[in-house]
Biotite code that builds the C-alpha atoms (Angstrom):
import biotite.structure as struc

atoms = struc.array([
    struc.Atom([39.345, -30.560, -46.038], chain_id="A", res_id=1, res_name="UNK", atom_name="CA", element="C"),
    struc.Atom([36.602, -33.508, -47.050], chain_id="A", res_id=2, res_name="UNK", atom_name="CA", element="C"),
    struc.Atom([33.634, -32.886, -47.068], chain_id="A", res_id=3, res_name="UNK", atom_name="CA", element="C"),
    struc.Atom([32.047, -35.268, -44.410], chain_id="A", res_id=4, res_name="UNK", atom_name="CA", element="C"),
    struc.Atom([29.030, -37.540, -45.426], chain_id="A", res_id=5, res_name="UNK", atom_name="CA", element="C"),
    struc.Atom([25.210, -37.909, -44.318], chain_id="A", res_id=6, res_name="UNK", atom_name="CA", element="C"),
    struc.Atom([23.636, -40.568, -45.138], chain_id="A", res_id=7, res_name="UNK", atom_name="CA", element="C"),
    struc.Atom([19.505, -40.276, -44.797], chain_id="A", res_id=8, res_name="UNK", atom_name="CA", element="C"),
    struc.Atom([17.970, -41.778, -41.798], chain_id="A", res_id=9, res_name="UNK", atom_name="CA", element="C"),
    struc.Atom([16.583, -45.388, -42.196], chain_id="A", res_id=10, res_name="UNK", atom_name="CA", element="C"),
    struc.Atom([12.589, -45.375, -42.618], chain_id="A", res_id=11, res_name="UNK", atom_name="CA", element="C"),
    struc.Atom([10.298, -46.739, -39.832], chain_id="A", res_id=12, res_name="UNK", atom_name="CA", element="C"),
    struc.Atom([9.347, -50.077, -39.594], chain_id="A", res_id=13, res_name="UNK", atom_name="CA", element="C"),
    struc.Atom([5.453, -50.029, -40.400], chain_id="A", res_id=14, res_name="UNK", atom_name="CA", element="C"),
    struc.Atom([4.622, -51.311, -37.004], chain_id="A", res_id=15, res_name="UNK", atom_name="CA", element="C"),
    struc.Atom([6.508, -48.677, -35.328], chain_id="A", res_id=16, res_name="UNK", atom_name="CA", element="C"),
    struc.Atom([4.604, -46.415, -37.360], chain_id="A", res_id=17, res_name="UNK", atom_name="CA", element="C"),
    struc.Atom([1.504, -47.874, -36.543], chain_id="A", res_id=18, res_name="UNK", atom_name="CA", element="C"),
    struc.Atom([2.345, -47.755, -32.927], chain_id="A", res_id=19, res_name="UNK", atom_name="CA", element="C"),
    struc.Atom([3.063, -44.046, -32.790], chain_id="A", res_id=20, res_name="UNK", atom_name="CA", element="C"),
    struc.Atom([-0.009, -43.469, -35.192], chain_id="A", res_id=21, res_name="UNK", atom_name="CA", element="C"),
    struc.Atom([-2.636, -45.091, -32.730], chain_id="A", res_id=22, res_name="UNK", atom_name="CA", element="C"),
    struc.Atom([-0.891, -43.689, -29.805], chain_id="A", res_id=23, res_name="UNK", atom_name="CA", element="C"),
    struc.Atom([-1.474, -40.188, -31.475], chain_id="A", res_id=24, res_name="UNK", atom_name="CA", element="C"),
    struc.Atom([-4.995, -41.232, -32.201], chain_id="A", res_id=25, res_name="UNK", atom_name="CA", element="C"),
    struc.Atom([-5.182, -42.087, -28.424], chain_id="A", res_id=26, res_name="UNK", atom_name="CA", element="C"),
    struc.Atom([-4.230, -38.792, -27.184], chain_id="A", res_id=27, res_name="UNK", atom_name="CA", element="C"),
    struc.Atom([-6.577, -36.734, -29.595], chain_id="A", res_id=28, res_name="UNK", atom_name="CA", element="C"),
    struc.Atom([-9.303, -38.952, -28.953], chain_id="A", res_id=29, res_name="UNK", atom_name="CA", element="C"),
    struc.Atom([-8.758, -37.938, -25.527], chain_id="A", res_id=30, res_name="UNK", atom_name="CA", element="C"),
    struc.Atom([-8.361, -34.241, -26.167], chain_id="A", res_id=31, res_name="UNK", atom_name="CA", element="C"),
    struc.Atom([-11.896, -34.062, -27.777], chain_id="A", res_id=32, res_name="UNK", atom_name="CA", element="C"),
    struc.Atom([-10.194, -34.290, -31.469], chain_id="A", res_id=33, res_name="UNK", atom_name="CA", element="C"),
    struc.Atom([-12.331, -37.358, -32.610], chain_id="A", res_id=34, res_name="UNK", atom_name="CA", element="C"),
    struc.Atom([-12.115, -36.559, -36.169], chain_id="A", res_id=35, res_name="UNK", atom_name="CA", element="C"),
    struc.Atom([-8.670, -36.285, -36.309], chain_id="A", res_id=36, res_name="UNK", atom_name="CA", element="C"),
    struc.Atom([-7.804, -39.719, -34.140], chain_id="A", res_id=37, res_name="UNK", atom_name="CA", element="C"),
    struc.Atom([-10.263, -41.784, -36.586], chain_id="A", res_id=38, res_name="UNK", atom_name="CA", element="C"),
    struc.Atom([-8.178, -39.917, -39.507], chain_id="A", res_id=39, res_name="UNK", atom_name="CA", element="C"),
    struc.Atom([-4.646, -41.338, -37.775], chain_id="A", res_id=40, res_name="UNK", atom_name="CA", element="C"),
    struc.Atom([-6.478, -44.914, -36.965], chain_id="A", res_id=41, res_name="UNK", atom_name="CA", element="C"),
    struc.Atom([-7.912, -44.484, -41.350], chain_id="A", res_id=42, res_name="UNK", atom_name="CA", element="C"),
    struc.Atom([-3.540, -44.172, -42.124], chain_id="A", res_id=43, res_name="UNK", atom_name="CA", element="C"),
    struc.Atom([-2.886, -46.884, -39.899], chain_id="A", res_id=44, res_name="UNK", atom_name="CA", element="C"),
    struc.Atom([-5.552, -49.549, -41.836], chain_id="A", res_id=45, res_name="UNK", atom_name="CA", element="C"),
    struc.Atom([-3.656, -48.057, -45.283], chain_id="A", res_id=46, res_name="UNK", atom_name="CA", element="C"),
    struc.Atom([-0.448, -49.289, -43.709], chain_id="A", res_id=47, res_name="UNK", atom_name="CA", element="C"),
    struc.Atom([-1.417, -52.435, -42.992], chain_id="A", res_id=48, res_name="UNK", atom_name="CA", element="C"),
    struc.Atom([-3.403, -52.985, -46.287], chain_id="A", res_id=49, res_name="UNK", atom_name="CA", element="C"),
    struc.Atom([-0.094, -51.817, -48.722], chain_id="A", res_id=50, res_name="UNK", atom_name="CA", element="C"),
    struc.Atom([1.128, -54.330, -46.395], chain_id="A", res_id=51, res_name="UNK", atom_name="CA", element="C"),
    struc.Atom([-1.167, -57.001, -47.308], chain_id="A", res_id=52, res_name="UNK", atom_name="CA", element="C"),
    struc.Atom([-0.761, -56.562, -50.649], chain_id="A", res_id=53, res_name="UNK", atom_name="CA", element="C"),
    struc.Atom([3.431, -56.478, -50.804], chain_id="A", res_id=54, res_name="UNK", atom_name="CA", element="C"),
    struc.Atom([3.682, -59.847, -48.980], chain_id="A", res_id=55, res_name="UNK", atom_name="CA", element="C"),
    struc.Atom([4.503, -62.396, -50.470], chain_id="A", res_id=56, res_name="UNK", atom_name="CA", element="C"),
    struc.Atom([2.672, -65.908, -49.226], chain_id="A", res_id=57, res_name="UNK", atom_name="CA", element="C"),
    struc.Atom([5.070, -68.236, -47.578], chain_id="A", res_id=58, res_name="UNK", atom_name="CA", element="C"),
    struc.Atom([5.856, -71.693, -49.049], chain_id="A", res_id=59, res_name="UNK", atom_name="CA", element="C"),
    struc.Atom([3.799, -74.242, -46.705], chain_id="A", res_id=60, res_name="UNK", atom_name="CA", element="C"),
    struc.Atom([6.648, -76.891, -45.323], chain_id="A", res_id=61, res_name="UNK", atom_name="CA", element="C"),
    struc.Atom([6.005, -80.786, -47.535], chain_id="A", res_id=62, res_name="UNK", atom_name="CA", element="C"),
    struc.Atom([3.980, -81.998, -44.636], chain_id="A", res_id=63, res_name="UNK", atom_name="CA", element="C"),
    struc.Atom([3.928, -86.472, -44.556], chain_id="A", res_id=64, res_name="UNK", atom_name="CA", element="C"),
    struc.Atom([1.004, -87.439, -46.034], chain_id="A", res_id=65, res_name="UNK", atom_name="CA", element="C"),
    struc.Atom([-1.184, -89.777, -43.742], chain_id="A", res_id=66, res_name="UNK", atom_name="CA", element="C"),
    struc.Atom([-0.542, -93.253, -44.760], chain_id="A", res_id=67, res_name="UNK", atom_name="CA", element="C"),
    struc.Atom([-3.599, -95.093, -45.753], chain_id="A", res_id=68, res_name="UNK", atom_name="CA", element="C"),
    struc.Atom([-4.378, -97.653, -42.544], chain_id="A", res_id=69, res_name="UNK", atom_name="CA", element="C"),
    struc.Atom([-5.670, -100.617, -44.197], chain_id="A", res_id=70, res_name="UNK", atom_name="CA", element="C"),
])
């Protein structure tokens, strides 16, 4: 009999992530757990810095120069 296969889940998308990080935050914040929602807002700002630093700048399009009026 084969042995069927499991492949792992696919990872988040970091703004999914995000999203259900600062909705977390939301509802401690509301439940009186301020510490903890500024810790789950604190994870969302490391997301988005590791971000910052794995992209890549885009190549600008050749824009026309402005022809010298003369």
């Amino acid at each position: 009999m084969p042995t069927p296969v499991t492949l792992p889940a696919p990872a988040p998308s970091p703004l999914m992530l995000c999203d259900r990080l600062i909705g977390l935050a939301q509802d401690a914040d509301r439940a009186g757990y301020a510490a903890t929602a500024d810790r789950l807002v604190g994870l969302v700002d490391q997301i988005f810095a590791e971000r910052d630093c794995q992209t890549v700048p885009r190549a600008r399009p050749n824009r026309p120069r402005p022809r010298d009026v003369g």
